[in-house]
C-alpha positions as CSV (number, residue, x, y, z in Angstrom):
1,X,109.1,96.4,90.3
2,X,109.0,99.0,92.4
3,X,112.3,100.6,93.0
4,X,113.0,100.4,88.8
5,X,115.2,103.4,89.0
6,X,117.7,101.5,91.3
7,X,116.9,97.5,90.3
8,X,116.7,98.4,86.7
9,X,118.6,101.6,85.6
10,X,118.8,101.3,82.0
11,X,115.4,100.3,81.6
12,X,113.0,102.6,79.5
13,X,110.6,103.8,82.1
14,X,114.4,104.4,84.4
15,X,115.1,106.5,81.6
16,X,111.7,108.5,81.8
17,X,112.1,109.0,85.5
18,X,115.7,111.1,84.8
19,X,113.7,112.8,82.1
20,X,111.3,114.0,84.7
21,X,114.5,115.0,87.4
22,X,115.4,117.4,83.7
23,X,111.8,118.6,84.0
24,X,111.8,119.4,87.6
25,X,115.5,120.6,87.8
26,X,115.3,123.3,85.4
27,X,112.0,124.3,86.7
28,X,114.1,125.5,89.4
29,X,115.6,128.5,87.2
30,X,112.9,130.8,87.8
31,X,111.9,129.6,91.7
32,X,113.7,127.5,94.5
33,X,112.2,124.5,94.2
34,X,113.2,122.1,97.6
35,X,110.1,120.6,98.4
36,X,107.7,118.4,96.0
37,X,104.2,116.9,97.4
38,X,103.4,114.3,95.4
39,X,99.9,112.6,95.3
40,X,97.5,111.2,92.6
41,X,93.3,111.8,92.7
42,X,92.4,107.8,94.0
43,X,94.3,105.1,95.5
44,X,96.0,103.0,93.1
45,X,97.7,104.9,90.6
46,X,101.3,104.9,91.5
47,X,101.9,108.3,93.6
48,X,104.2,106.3,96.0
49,X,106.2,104.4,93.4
50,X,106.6,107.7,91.8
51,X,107.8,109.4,94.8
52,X,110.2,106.5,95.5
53,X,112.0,106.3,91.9
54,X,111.7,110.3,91.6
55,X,114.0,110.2,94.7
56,X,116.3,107.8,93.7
57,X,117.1,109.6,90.3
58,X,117.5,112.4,92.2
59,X,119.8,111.2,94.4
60,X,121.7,109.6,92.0
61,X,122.3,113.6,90.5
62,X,124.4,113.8,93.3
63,X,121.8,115.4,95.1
64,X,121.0,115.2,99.0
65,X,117.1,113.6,98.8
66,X,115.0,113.7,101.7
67,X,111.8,111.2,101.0
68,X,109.0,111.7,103.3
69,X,105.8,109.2,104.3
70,X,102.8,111.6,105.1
71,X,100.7,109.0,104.4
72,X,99.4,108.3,107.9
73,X,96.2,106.6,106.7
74,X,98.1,104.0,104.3
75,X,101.9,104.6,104.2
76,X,103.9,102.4,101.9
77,X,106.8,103.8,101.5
78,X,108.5,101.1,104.2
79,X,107.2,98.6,102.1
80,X,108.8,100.0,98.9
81,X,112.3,100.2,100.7
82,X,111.4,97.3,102.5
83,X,111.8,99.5,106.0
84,X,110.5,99.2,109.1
85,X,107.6,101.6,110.0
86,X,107.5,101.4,114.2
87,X,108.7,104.6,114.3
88,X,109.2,107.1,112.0
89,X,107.4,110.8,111.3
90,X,104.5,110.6,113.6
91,X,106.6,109.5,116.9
92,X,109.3,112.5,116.2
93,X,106.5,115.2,115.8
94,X,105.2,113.5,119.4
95,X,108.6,114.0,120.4
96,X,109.1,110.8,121.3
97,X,112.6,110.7,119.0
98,X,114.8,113.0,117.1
99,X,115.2,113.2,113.5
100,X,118.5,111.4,113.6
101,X,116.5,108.1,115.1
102,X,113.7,108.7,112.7
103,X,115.6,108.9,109.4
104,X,117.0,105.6,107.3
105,X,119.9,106.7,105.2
106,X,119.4,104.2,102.2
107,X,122.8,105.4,100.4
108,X,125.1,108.5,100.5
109,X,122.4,110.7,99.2
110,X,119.4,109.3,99.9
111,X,117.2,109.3,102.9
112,X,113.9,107.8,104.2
113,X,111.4,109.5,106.7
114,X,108.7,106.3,107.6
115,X,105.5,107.2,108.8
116,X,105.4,105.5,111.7
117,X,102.9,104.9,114.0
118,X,99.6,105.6,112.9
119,X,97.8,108.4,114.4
120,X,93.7,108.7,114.8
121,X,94.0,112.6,113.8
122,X,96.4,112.4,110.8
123,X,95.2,116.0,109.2
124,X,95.3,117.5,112.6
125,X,99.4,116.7,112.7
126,X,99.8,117.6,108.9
127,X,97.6,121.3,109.1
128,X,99.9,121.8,113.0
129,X,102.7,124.3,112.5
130,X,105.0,121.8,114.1
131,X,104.8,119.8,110.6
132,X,105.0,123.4,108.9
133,X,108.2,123.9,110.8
134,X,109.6,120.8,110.5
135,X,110.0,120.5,106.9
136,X,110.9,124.3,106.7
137,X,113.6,123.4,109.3
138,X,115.0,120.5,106.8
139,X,115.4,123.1,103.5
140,X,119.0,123.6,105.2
141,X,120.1,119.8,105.0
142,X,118.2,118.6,102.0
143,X,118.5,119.6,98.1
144,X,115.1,118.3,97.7
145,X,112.5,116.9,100.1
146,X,109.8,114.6,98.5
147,X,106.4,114.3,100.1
148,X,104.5,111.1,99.5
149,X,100.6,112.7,100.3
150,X,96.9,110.3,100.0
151,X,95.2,110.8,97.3
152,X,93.9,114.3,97.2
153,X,89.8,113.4,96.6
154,X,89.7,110.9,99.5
155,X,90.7,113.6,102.3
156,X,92.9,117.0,102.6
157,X,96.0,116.2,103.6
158,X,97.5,116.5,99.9
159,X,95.9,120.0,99.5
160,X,97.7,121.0,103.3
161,X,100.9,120.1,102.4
162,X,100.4,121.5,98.7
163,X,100.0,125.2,100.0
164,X,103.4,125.3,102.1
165,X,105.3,123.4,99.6
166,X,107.5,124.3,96.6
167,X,105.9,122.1,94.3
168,X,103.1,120.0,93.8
169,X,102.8,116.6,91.2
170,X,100.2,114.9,90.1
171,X,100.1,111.5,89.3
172,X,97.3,109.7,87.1
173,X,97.2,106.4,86.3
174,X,96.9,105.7,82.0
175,X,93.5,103.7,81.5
176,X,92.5,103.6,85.0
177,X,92.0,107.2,86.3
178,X,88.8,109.1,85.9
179,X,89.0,112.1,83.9
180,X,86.6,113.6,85.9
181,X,88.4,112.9,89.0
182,X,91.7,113.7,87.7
183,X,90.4,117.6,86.6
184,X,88.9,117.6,90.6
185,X,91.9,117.4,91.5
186,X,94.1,120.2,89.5
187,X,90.8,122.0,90.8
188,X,90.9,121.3,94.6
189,X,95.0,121.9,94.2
190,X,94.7,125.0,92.7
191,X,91.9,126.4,94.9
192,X,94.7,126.2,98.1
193,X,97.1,128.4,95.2
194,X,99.1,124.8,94.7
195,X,101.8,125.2,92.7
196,X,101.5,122.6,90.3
197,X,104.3,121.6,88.5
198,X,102.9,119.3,86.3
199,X,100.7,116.2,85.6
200,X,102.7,112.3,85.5
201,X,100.8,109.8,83.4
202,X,101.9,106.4,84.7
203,X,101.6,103.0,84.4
204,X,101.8,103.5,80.4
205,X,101.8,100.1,79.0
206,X,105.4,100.0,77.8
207,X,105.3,96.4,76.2
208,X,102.1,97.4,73.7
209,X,102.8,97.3,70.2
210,X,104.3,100.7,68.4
211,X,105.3,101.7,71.8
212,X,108.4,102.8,70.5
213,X,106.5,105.5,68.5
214,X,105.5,108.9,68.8
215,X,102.8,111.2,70.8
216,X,101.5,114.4,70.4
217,X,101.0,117.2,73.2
218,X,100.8,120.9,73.2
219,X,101.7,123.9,74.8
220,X,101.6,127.7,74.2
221,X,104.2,129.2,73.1
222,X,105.5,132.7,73.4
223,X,102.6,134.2,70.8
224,X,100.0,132.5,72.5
225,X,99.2,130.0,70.1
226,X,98.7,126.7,70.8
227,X,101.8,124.6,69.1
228,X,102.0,120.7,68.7
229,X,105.1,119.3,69.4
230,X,105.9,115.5,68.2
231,X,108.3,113.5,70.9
232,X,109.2,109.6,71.6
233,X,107.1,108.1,73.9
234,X,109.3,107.3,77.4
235,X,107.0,104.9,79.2
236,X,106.2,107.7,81.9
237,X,104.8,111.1,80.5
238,X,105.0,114.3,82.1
239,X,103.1,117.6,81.5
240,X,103.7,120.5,82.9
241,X,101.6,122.9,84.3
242,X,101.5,125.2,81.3
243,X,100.5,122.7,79.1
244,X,97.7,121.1,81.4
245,X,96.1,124.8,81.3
246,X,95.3,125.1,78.0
Protein backbone atom coordinates (compact mmCIF):
# COMPACT_ATOMS: atom_id res chain seq x y z
CA UNK A 1 0.00 0.00 0.00
CA UNK A 2 1.41 2.84 -1.18
CA UNK A 3 -0.24 5.97 0.07
CA UNK A 4 -0.44 4.27 3.95
CA UNK A 5 -0.32 7.64 5.46
CA UNK A 6 -3.75 8.58 3.73
CA UNK A 7 -5.43 4.82 3.20
CA UNK A 8 -4.32 3.69 6.56
CA UNK A 9 -3.63 6.47 9.14
CA UNK A 10 -3.58 4.80 12.35
CA UNK A 11 -1.45 2.15 11.16
CA UNK A 12 2.07 1.69 12.77
CA UNK A 13 4.38 2.53 9.96
CA UNK A 14 1.54 5.88 9.50
CA UNK A 15 2.54 6.51 12.86
CA UNK A 16 6.39 6.32 12.01
CA UNK A 17 6.02 8.62 8.98
CA UNK A 18 4.50 11.64 11.56
CA UNK A 19 7.45 10.63 13.76
CA UNK A 20 9.79 11.52 10.87
CA UNK A 21 7.56 15.12 10.03
CA UNK A 22 8.81 15.61 14.25
CA UNK A 23 12.26 14.84 13.02
CA UNK A 24 12.34 17.00 10.10
CA UNK A 25 10.20 19.91 11.62
CA UNK A 26 12.28 20.62 14.42
CA UNK A 27 15.33 20.31 12.39
CA UNK A 28 14.11 23.45 11.13
CA UNK A 29 14.98 25.40 14.54
CA UNK A 30 18.47 26.07 13.67
CA UNK A 31 18.04 26.42 9.50
CA UNK A 32 15.04 27.07 7.11
CA UNK A 33 14.36 23.93 5.88
CA UNK A 34 11.72 24.25 2.58
CA UNK A 35 13.14 21.96 0.26
CA UNK A 36 13.94 18.02 0.87
CA UNK A 37 15.56 15.81 -2.00
CA UNK A 38 14.82 12.58 -1.38
CA UNK A 39 16.55 9.54 -3.06
CA UNK A 40 17.89 6.04 -1.93
CA UNK A 41 21.51 4.42 -3.38
CA UNK A 42 19.62 1.60 -6.03
CA UNK A 43 16.23 1.22 -7.45
CA UNK A 44 13.94 -0.56 -5.32
CA UNK A 45 14.10 0.63 -1.98
CA UNK A 46 11.18 2.85 -1.44
CA UNK A 47 12.51 6.62 -2.10
CA UNK A 48 9.17 7.37 -3.93
CA UNK A 49 6.85 5.81 -1.45
CA UNK A 50 8.70 7.75 1.11
CA UNK A 51 8.48 10.91 -0.62
CA UNK A 52 4.76 10.33 -1.21
CA UNK A 53 3.62 9.48 2.53
CA UNK A 54 6.31 12.10 3.91
CA UNK A 55 4.10 14.61 1.90
CA UNK A 56 0.96 13.59 2.93
CA UNK A 57 1.88 13.75 6.80
CA UNK A 58 3.06 16.89 6.14
CA UNK A 59 0.22 18.11 4.67
CA UNK A 60 -1.93 16.90 7.04
CA UNK A 61 0.23 19.43 9.68
CA UNK A 62 -1.61 21.96 8.05
CA UNK A 63 1.20 22.52 6.01
CA UNK A 64 1.22 23.79 2.19
CA UNK A 65 3.34 20.58 0.48
CA UNK A 66 4.65 20.85 -2.85
CA UNK A 67 5.68 17.05 -4.10
CA UNK A 68 7.91 17.06 -7.01
CA UNK A 69 8.72 14.07 -9.86
CA UNK A 70 12.47 14.69 -10.92
CA UNK A 71 12.62 11.33 -11.83
CA UNK A 72 12.74 11.81 -15.57
CA UNK A 73 14.33 8.37 -16.23
CA UNK A 74 11.59 6.39 -14.11
CA UNK A 75 8.98 8.65 -12.55
CA UNK A 76 6.35 7.04 -10.36
CA UNK A 77 5.04 9.40 -8.59
CA UNK A 78 1.73 9.51 -11.16
CA UNK A 79 1.44 6.00 -10.46
CA UNK A 80 1.37 6.41 -6.63
CA UNK A 81 -1.42 9.15 -6.95
CA UNK A 82 -2.67 7.41 -9.64
CA UNK A 83 -2.07 10.73 -11.96
CA UNK A 84 -1.58 11.35 -15.29
CA UNK A 85 2.03 12.00 -16.45
CA UNK A 86 1.41 13.72 -20.22
CA UNK A 87 2.46 16.72 -18.95
CA UNK A 88 3.91 17.81 -16.02
CA UNK A 89 7.66 19.25 -14.91
CA UNK A 90 9.56 18.67 -18.15
CA UNK A 91 6.81 20.40 -20.63
CA UNK A 92 6.67 23.66 -18.09
CA UNK A 93 10.49 24.05 -17.97
CA UNK A 94 10.06 23.81 -22.09
CA UNK A 95 7.64 26.32 -21.63
CA UNK A 96 5.13 24.69 -23.12
CA UNK A 97 2.68 25.33 -19.92
CA UNK A 98 2.55 27.25 -16.70
CA UNK A 99 2.80 25.98 -13.32
CA UNK A 100 -0.90 26.38 -12.77
CA UNK A 101 -1.58 23.59 -15.81
CA UNK A 102 1.32 21.56 -14.52
CA UNK A 103 0.34 21.14 -10.78
CA UNK A 104 -2.48 18.50 -9.41
CA UNK A 105 -3.89 19.79 -6.23
CA UNK A 106 -4.70 16.35 -4.41
CA UNK A 107 -6.33 18.13 -1.27
CA UNK A 108 -6.33 21.65 0.36
CA UNK A 109 -2.68 21.32 1.17
CA UNK A 110 -1.23 19.02 -0.96
CA UNK A 111 0.06 19.30 -4.43
CA UNK A 112 1.63 17.13 -7.19
CA UNK A 113 4.27 18.22 -9.86
CA UNK A 114 4.34 14.96 -12.55
CA UNK A 115 7.27 14.52 -14.49
CA UNK A 116 5.92 14.53 -17.54
CA UNK A 117 7.23 13.81 -20.71
CA UNK A 118 10.37 12.17 -20.75
CA UNK A 119 13.31 13.96 -21.90
CA UNK A 120 16.63 12.33 -23.69
CA UNK A 121 18.86 14.89 -21.56
CA UNK A 122 17.26 14.59 -18.02
CA UNK A 123 20.67 15.93 -16.03
CA UNK A 124 21.02 18.58 -18.56
CA UNK A 125 17.31 20.15 -17.40
CA UNK A 126 18.01 19.28 -13.59
CA UNK A 127 21.96 20.97 -13.56
CA UNK A 128 20.03 24.29 -15.97
CA UNK A 129 19.48 27.32 -13.73
CA UNK A 130 15.98 27.38 -15.12
CA UNK A 131 15.32 24.24 -12.66
CA UNK A 132 17.53 26.13 -10.00
CA UNK A 133 15.18 29.02 -10.37
CA UNK A 134 12.18 27.33 -10.53
CA UNK A 135 12.10 25.74 -7.27
CA UNK A 136 13.77 28.87 -5.63
CA UNK A 137 10.84 30.70 -7.27
CA UNK A 138 8.24 28.16 -5.32
CA UNK A 139 9.91 28.81 -1.50
CA UNK A 140 7.18 31.69 -1.56
CA UNK A 141 4.03 29.46 -2.04
CA UNK A 142 5.15 26.19 -0.48
CA UNK A 143 5.97 25.33 3.38
CA UNK A 144 7.88 22.43 2.12
CA UNK A 145 8.75 21.21 -1.44
CA UNK A 146 9.67 17.47 -1.62
CA UNK A 147 11.90 16.21 -4.40
CA UNK A 148 11.49 12.66 -5.54
CA UNK A 149 15.47 12.19 -7.19
CA UNK A 150 16.89 8.45 -8.97
CA UNK A 151 18.85 6.69 -7.11
CA UNK A 152 22.03 8.50 -6.42
CA UNK A 153 24.80 5.58 -7.70
CA UNK A 154 22.92 5.01 -10.97
CA UNK A 155 23.45 8.72 -12.31
CA UNK A 156 23.81 12.51 -10.74
CA UNK A 157 20.76 13.93 -10.78
CA UNK A 158 20.30 13.22 -6.82
CA UNK A 159 23.68 14.74 -6.04
CA UNK A 160 22.46 18.13 -8.48
CA UNK A 161 19.55 18.71 -6.73
CA UNK A 162 21.20 17.86 -3.24
CA UNK A 163 23.63 20.95 -3.43
CA UNK A 164 20.78 23.64 -4.05
CA UNK A 165 18.42 22.09 -1.73
CA UNK A 166 17.62 22.54 2.04
CA UNK A 167 17.81 19.02 2.77
CA UNK A 168 18.75 15.84 1.65
CA UNK A 169 17.24 12.07 2.82
CA UNK A 170 18.35 8.93 2.36
CA UNK A 171 16.44 6.03 2.04
CA UNK A 172 17.80 2.34 2.37
CA UNK A 173 15.88 -0.54 2.11
CA UNK A 174 16.27 -3.11 5.57
CA UNK A 175 17.66 -6.55 4.19
CA UNK A 176 18.00 -5.47 0.73
CA UNK A 177 20.39 -2.56 0.43
CA UNK A 178 24.12 -2.95 0.13
CA UNK A 179 26.10 -1.57 2.90
CA UNK A 180 28.67 -0.80 0.71
CA UNK A 181 26.44 1.06 -1.62
CA UNK A 182 24.49 2.71 1.03
CA UNK A 183 28.08 4.40 2.62
CA UNK A 184 28.77 5.44 -1.44
CA UNK A 185 26.15 7.25 -1.20
CA UNK A 186 26.39 9.47 2.15
CA UNK A 187 29.95 9.76 0.32
CA UNK A 188 28.95 11.03 -3.18
CA UNK A 189 26.19 13.28 -1.16
CA UNK A 190 28.51 14.73 0.96
CA UNK A 191 31.33 15.35 -1.58
CA UNK A 192 28.62 18.08 -3.38
CA UNK A 193 28.45 19.57 0.59
CA UNK A 194 24.72 17.78 0.77
CA UNK A 195 23.07 18.53 3.67
CA UNK A 196 22.05 15.31 4.90
CA UNK A 197 19.45 15.24 7.16
CA UNK A 198 19.40 11.83 7.95
CA UNK A 199 19.29 8.12 6.83
CA UNK A 200 15.36 6.23 6.57
CA UNK A 201 15.52 2.51 6.93
CA UNK A 202 12.47 1.17 5.19
CA UNK A 203 10.63 -1.64 4.32
CA UNK A 204 11.26 -2.99 8.12
CA UNK A 205 9.30 -6.15 8.39
CA UNK A 206 6.60 -4.90 10.71
CA UNK A 207 4.61 -8.29 11.04
CA UNK A 208 8.06 -10.34 12.34
CA UNK A 209 7.89 -11.60 15.65
CA UNK A 210 9.02 -9.20 18.78
CA UNK A 211 8.44 -6.47 16.51
CA UNK A 212 6.83 -4.56 19.08
CA UNK A 213 10.25 -4.48 20.95
CA UNK A 214 13.07 -2.42 21.35
CA UNK A 215 16.31 -1.20 19.24
CA UNK A 216 19.34 0.32 20.06
CA UNK A 217 21.13 3.42 18.23
CA UNK A 218 23.51 5.99 19.22
CA UNK A 219 24.53 9.35 19.06
CA UNK A 220 27.05 11.85 20.59
CA UNK A 221 26.03 13.81 23.00
CA UNK A 222 27.14 17.18 24.22
CA UNK A 223 30.63 15.58 25.90
CA UNK A 224 31.37 13.78 22.94
CA UNK A 225 30.78 10.41 24.03
CA UNK A 226 29.02 8.11 22.25
CA UNK A 227 25.53 7.35 24.35
CA UNK A 228 23.03 4.43 23.63
CA UNK A 229 19.69 5.25 23.73
CA UNK A 230 16.90 2.38 23.90
CA UNK A 231 13.50 3.33 21.86
CA UNK A 232 10.26 1.28 20.44
CA UNK A 233 10.74 0.17 17.16
CA UNK A 234 8.07 2.24 14.68
CA UNK A 235 8.18 0.19 11.52
CA UNK A 236 10.15 3.01 9.65
CA UNK A 237 13.57 4.17 11.39
CA UNK A 238 15.13 7.32 10.95
CA UNK A 239 18.74 8.54 11.75
CA UNK A 240 19.90 11.61 11.68
CA UNK A 241 22.84 12.91 10.30
CA UNK A 242 24.65 13.17 13.58
CA UNK A 243 24.17 9.82 14.38
CA UNK A 244 25.14 8.26 10.90
CA UNK A 245 28.63 10.13 11.48
CA UNK A 246 29.86 8.45 14.26
Amino acid sequence: MDLITINNPKSVVSEAYRTLRTNIQFSSFDKNIKTIVVTSSGPGEGKSTVSSNLSAVLSQGDNKILLIDCDMRKPKIHKIFNLSNEIGLTNLLLGEINFENAVVKIDKNLFVLPCGTRPPNPAEIIASSKMQNFIESLKEQFNYIIIDTPPILMVTDAQILSKYADGTLLVVSSGEADKNAAVKSKELLLKVDAKILGVILNKIDTSRKGYYGYYYHYYYGSDGHKKKVKEKKRGLFFKKRREIEG
